[in-house]
Each structure stands twice: as C-alpha cells, then as structure tokens.
PAFIVO-459753 format. One record per residue: residue in three letters; x, y, z of N, C-alpha, C in turn. Coordinates in steps of 0.1 Angstrom, whole numbers, padded with zeros to 4 digits, always signed. Atoms other than C-alpha are relative to their C-alpha. Last residue first. Example, Ala and Ser with C-alpha at 12.3 -4.5 7.8 and 13.67 -1.06 7.14 Angstrom:
SER-0009-0011+0000+0137-0011+0071-0008+0011+0008;ALA+0009-0012+0000+0123-0045+0078+0009+0012+0000;
//
This chain:
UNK-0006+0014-0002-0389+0054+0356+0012+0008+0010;UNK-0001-0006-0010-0405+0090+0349+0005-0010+0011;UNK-0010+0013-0011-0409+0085+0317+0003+0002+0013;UNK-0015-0005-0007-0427+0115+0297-0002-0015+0009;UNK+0005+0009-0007-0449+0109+0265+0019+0000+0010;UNK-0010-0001-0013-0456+0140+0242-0005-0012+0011;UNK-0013-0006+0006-0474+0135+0210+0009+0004+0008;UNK+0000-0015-0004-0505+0116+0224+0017+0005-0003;UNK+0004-0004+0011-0516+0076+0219+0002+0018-0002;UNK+0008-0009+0002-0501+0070+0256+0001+0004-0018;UNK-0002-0006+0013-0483+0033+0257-0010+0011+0003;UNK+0015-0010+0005-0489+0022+0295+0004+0006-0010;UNK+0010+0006+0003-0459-0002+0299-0017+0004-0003;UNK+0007-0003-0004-0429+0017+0291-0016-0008-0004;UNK-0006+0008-0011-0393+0012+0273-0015+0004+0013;UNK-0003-0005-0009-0409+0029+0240+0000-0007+0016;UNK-0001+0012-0010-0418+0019+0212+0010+0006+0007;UNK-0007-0006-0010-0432+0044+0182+0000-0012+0011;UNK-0001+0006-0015-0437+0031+0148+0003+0009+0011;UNK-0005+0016-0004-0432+0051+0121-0008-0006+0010;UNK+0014+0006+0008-0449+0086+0111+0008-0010-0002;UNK-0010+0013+0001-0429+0108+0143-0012-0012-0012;UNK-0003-0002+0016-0441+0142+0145+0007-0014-0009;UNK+0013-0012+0009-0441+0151+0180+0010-0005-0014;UNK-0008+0006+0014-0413+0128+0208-0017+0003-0008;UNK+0008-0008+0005-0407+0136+0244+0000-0005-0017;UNK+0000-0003+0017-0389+0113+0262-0008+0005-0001;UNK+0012+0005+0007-0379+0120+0303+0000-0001-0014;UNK+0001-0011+0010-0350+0114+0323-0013+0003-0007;UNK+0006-0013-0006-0341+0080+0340+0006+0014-0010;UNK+0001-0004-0019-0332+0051+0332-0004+0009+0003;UNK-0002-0015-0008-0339+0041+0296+0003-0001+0013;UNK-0001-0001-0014-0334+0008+0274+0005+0014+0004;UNK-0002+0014-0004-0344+0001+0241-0002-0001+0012;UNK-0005-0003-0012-0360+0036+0228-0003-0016+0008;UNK+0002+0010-0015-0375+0033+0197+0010+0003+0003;UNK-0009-0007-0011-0388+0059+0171-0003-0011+0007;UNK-0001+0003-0011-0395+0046+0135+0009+0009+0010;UNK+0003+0016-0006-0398+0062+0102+0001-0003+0013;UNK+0007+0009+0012-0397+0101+0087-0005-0014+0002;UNK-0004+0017+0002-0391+0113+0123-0008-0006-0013;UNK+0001+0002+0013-0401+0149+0129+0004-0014-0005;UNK+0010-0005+0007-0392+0155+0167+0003-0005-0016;UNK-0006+0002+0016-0371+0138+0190-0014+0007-0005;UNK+0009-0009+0004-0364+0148+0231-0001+0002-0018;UNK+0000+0000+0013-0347+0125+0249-0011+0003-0008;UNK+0013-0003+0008-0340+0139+0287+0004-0007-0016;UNK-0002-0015+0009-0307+0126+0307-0016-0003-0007;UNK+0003-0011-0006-0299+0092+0323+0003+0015-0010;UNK+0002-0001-0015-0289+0062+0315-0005+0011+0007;UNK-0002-0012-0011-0298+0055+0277+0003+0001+0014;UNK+0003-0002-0012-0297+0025+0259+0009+0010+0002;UNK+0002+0016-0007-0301+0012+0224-0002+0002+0014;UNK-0009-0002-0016-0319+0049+0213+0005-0014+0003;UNK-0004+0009-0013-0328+0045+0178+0007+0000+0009;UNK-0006-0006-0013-0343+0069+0153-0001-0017+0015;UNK+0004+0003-0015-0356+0060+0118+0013+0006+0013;UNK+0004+0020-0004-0354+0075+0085-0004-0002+0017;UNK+0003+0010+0010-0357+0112+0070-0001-0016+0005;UNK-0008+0015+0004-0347+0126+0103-0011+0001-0010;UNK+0004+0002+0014-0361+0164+0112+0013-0013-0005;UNK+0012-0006+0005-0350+0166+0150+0003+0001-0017;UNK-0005+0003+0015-0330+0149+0176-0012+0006-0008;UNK+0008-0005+0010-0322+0159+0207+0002-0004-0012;UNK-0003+0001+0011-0305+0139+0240-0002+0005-0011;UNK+0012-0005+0007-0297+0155+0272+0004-0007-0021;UNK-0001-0016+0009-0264+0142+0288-0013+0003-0009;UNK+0013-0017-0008-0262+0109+0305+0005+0011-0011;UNK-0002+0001-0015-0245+0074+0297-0009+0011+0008;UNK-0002-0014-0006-0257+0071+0261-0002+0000+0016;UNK-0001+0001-0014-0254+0038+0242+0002+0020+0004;UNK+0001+0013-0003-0262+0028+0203+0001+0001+0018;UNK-0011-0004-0011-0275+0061+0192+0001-0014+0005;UNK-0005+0016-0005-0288+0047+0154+0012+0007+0015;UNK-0015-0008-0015-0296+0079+0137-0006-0008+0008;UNK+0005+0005-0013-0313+0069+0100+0010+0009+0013;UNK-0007+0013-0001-0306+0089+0066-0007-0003+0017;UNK+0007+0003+0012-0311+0124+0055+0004-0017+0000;UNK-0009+0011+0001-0300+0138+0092-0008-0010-0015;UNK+0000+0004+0011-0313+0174+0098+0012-0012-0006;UNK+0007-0007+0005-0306+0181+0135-0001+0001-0017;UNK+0005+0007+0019-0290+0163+0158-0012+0007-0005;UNK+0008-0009+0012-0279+0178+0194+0002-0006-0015;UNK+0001+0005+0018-0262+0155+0216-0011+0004-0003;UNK+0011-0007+0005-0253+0166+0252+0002-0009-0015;UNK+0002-0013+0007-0222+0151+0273-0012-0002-0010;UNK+0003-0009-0003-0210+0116+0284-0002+0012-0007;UNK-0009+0001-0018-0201+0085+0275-0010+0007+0008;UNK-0002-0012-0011-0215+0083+0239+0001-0001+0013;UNK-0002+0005-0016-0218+0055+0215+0006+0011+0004;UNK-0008-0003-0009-0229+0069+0179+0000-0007+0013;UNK+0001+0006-0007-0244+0062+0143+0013+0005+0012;UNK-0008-0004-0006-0255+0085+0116-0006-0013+0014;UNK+0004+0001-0010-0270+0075+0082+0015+0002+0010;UNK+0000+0015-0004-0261+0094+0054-0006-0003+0013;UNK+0007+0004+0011-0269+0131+0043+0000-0015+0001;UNK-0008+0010+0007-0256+0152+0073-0014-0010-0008;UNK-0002-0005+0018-0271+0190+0077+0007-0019-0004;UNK+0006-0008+0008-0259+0194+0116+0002-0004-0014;UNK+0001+0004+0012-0246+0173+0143-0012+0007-0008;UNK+0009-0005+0004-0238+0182+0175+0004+0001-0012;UNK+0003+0003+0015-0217+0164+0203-0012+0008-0010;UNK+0006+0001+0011-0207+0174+0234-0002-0001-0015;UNK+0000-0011+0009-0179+0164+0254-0014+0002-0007;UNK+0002-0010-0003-0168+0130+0266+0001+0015-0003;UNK-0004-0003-0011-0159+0099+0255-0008+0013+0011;UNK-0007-0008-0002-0169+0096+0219-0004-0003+0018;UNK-0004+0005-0016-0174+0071+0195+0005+0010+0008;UNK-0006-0009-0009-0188+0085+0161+0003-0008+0016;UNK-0004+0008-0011-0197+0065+0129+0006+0010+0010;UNK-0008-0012-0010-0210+0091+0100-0004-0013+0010;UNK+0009+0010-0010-0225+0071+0063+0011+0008+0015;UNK-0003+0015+0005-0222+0101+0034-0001-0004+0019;UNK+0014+0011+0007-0235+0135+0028+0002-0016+0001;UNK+0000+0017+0007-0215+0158+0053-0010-0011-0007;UNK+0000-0004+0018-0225+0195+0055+0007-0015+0000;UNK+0009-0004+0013-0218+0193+0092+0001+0000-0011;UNK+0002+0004+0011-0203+0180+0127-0006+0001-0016;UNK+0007-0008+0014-0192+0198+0153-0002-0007-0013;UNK+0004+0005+0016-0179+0182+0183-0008+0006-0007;UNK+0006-0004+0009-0168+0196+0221+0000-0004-0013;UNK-0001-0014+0006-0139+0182+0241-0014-0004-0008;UNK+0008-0011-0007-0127+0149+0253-0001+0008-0009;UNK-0005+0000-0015-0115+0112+0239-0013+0010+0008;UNK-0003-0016-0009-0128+0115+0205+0000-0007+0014;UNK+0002+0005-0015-0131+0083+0179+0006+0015+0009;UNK-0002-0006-0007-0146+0093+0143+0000-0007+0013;UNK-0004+0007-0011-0152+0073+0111+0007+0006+0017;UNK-0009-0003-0011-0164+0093+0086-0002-0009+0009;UNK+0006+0009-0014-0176+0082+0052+0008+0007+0007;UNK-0006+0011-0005-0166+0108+0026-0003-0006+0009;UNK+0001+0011+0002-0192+0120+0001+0008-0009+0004;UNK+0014+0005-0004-0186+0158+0016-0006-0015-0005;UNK+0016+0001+0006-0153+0158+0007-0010-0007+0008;UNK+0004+0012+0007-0135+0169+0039-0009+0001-0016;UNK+0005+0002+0008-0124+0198+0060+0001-0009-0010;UNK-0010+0009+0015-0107+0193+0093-0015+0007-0011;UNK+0008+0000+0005-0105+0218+0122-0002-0005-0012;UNK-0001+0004+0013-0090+0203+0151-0011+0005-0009;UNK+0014-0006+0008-0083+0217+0187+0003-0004-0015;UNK-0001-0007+0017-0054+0196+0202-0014+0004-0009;UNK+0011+0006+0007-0048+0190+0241+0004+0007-0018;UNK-0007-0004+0009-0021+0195+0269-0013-0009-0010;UNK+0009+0009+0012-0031+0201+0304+0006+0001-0018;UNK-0011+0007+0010-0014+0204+0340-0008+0000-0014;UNK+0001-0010+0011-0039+0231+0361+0011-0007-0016;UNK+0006-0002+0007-0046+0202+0381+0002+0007-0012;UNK+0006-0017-0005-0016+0194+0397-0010+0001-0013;UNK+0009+0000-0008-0010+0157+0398-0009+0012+0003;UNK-0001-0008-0006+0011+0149+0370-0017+0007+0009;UNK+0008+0005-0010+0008+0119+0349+0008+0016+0015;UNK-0005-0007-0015+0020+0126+0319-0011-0001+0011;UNK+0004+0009-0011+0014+0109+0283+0014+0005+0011;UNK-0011+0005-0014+0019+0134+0256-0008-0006+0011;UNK-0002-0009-0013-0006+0139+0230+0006-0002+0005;UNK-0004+0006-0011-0011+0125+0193+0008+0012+0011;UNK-0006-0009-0004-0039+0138+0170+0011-0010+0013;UNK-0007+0007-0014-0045+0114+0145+0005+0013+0005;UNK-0008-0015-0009-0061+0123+0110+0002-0005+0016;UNK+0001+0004-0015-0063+0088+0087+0007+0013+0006;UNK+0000-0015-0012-0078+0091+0054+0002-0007+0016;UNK+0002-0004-0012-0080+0053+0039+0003+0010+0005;UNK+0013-0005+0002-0082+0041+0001-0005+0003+0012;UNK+0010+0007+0010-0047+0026+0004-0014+0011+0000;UNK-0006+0015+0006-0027+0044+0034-0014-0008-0008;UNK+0008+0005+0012-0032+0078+0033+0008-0014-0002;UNK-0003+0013+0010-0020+0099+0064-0008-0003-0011;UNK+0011+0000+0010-0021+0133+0090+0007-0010-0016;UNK-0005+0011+0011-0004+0128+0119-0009+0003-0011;UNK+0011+0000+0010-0005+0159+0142+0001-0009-0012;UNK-0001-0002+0013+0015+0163+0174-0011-0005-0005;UNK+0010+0003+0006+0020+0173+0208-0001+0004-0016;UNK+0000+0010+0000+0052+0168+0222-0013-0003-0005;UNK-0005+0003+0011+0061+0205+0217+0000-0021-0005;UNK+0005-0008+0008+0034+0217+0237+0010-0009-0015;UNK+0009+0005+0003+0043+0195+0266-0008+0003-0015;UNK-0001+0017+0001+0077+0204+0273-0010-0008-0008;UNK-0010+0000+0012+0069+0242+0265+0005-0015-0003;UNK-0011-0005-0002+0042+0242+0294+0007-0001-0018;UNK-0002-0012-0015+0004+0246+0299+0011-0001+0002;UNK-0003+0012-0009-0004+0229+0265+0001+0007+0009;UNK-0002-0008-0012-0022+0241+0237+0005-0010+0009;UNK-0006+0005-0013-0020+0226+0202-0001+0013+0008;UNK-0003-0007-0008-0045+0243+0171+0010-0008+0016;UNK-0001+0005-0012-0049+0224+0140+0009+0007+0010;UNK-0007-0009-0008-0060+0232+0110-0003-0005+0011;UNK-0003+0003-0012-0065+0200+0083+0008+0017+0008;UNK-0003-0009-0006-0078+0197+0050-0002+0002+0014;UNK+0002-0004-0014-0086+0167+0034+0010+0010+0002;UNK-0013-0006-0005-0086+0172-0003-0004-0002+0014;UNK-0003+0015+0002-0113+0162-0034+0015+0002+0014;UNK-0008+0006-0003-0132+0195-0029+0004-0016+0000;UNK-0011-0009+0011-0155+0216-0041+0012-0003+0001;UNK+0005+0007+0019-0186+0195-0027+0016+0003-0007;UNK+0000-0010+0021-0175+0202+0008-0001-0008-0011;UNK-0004+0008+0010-0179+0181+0045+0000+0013-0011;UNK+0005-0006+0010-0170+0201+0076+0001-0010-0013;UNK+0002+0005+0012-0159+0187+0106-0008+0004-0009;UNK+0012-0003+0012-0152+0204+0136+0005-0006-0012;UNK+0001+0007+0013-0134+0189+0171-0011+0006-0015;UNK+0015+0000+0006-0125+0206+0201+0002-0005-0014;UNK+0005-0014+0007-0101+0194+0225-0007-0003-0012;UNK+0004-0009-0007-0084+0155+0239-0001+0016-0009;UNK-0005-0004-0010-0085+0127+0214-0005+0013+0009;UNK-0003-0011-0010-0092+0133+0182+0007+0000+0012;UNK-0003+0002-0015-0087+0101+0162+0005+0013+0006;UNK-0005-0014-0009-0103+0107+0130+0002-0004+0011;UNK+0000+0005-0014-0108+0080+0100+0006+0010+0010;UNK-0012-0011-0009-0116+0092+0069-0003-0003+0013;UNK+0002+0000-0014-0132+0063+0045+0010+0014+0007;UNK+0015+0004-0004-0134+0057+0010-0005+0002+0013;UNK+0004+0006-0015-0107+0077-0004-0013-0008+0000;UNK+0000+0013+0001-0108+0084-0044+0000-0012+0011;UNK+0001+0003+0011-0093+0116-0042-0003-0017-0003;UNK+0005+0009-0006-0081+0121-0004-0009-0004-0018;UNK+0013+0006+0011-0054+0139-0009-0009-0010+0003;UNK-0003+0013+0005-0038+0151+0025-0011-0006-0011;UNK+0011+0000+0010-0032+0185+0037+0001-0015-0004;UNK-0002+0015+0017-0019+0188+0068-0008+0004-0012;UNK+0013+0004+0012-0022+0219+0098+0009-0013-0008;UNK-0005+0016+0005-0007+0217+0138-0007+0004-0017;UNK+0010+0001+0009-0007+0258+0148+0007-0017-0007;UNK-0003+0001+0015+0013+0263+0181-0011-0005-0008;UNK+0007+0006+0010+0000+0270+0217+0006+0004-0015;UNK-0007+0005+0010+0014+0276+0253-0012-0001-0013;UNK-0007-0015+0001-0003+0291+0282+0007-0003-0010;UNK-0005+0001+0010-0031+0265+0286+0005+0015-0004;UNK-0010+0010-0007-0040+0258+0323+0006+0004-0019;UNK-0004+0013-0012-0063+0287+0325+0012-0004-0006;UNK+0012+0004+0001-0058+0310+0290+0002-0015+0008;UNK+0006+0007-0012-0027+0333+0291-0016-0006-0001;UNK+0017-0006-0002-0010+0337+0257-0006-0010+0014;UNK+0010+0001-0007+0026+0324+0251-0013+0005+0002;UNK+0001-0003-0015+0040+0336+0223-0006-0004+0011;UNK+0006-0011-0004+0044+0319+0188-0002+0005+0014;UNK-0003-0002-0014+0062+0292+0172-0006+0012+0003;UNK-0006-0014-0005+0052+0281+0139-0004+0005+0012;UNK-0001-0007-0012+0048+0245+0129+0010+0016-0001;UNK-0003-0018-0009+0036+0236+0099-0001+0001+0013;UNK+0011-0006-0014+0031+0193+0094+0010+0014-0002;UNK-0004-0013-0005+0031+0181+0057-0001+0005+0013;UNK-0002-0018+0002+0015+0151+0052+0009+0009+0007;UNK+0005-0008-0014+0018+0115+0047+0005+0016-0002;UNK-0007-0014+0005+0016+0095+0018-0004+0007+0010;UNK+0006-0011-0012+0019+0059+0022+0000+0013-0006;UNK-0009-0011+0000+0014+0035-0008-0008+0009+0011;UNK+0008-0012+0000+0000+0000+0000+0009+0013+0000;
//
C-alpha cells in the first residue's frame, strides 16, 4: 500500500494566558483524499469540527496545540496519512501523569472533507461539530458534546457523556449507548434508535420512520411528529405526542 503522509507547519508563537493553557502552536496537513473511501479521525483530547465540501477532493486540516508548558506543547503532534483508500487524522498527546490540576495538553481540530466521505470518528474529550456531510457518520466519543448538523447518510454513535444535538439527518440515527447528557433529535428522513440510555431527557421530533427507545433510566422522552412506529421502554403506551418516563 502506498503511504503519503503530510506536511506538518509549525510556527512558534507567544505564550498567551488562558487557564492551564499558556502555550500554543498551529498543527495543519493536507492530504489527498481523491478516491478515499473512509476518513478515520482520532481526536482525542479538545474541540473537534468537521465540515464536508462539494468543491473539494482534499482533506484539509487546521490544528491548534495548547499545553500549559513548553515540554508538553512540543510533544503534541499531528499525523495526517493515506494508506490505500483510507484518510487517517490522528492527533497525538503526551502521556504525563502529574497531579496538579492546572497540567493540560490538548489539540483543537478543524478538518475539512469531501462531503461523500464516510467518517469514522473516535474522540476522547472536548466539544464536536459535525456538518455538511453526505455520506455514512460512525462517532465514539468519550466525553464532550456532540452536534450534528445538515448530514446526508446514516449516523451512528456511543456516547459516554455530554449533550447530543442532531438536526437534519437524510438517513437513520442509530444512538447505540448514552450514559447521560440530554438527547435531541429533530427532522430525520429514517428512523431513530436509542439502544440504551442512562440518564438525561430524549427529546425527538419529525421522524420520517420509526422511534425506539431500548433501554432508559431516568430522564424524560418527548417525541411530535414521528410517522413510524413508536416503542418505548414503558408499559402504558399514551396515543398523544408528548410521553414523559419518569422510571
């Protein structure tokens, strides 16, 4: 398989005070992706945006490191690959074990994509942004919120912790596990599947096909506009456009 790995820019710049992150350099790549089938993202720790584009055949990659010293800043890096018909963006971080809170070393990422590339996404921590993508969206994430805008495939996720906002999804949304954090989902073309929730509100509206909900714990559902099925972890089914849990 031929590799082609990208370009990383580093330019050194001034400290800047913000909490535990006094340090910060610019990570970017570019990496052809022409013919890709998959772009695989391993975030890790800080914020995450993905953008798909028509006008493009090119991953593109800006990337912000912060760290809270000089040691740590310069150990944080940015892989950006192409092995066979695979996109692979990798952020790697230093491993320290220091006890003082204010210690931290992360990497904000902003990638752009063709919009007809699968994504494959694993995130540690931090905030997610997802949009203008037309193709099939896998997300594993840790902790952070998640919010997804405008995608054209089906979207599927396991979530830790933190919020999940969905909002125009031209394809199904398959949440396979959600530990807590409010859920929302609104104007789907296909179906909507919770496998299990633990806690936090799930609140879906517009649903072209089915709404189920495997396993809940606590929180309430809410759910208007749904012309599937509806099934829901609950033994008195109410015929009525709002139905709260209280399990």
């Amino acid at each position: 398989m031929k590799l082609q790995l990208a370009t990383l820019a580093l330019v050194v710049v001034l400290p800047t005070a913000a909490w535990a992150q006094d340090y910060d350099e610019p990570r970017n790549a570019t990496v052809n992706a022409a013919g890709a089938t998959t772009l695989k993202i391993d975030a890790r720790a800080g914020q995450l945006r993905v953008t798909g584009r028509t006008d493009i055949t090119e991953v593109r990659v800006r990337g912000t490191a912060r760290a809270s010293s000089r040691g740590l800043l310069a150990d944080i890096k940015l892989e950006a690959v192409r092995n066979g018909n695979e996109v692979t963006v990798r952020a790697i971080l230093p491993d320290y074990h220091d006890t003082n809170w204010n210690t931290q070393a992360l990497l904000d990422l902003v990638i752009e994509a063709p919009a007809t590339l699968p994504l494959d996404i694993n995130d540690s921590s931090g905030d997610m942004t997802i949009e203008n993508v037309a193709a099939k969206t896998r997300i594993e994430d840790s902790s952070g919120n998640i919010r997804v805008r405008d995608a054209g495939g089906d979207l599927w996720i396991d979530d830790s912790s933190g919020g999940i906002d969905i909002r125009g999804v031209k394809g199904s949304v398959d949440i396979d596990e959600d530990s807590s954090g409010e859920i929302e989902i609104y104007d789907v073309t296909g179906s909507v599947r919770v496998g299990r929730d633990s806690s936090g509100s799930i609140d879906v509206s517009r649903v072209g096909g089915d709404f189920v909900v495997e396993h809940d714990g606590s929180g309430s559902i809410d759910y208007d506009g749904v012309k599937g099925k509806v099934d829901i972890p609950r033994k008195d089914r109410y015929h009525r456009s709002s139905y709260r849990s209280n399990r």
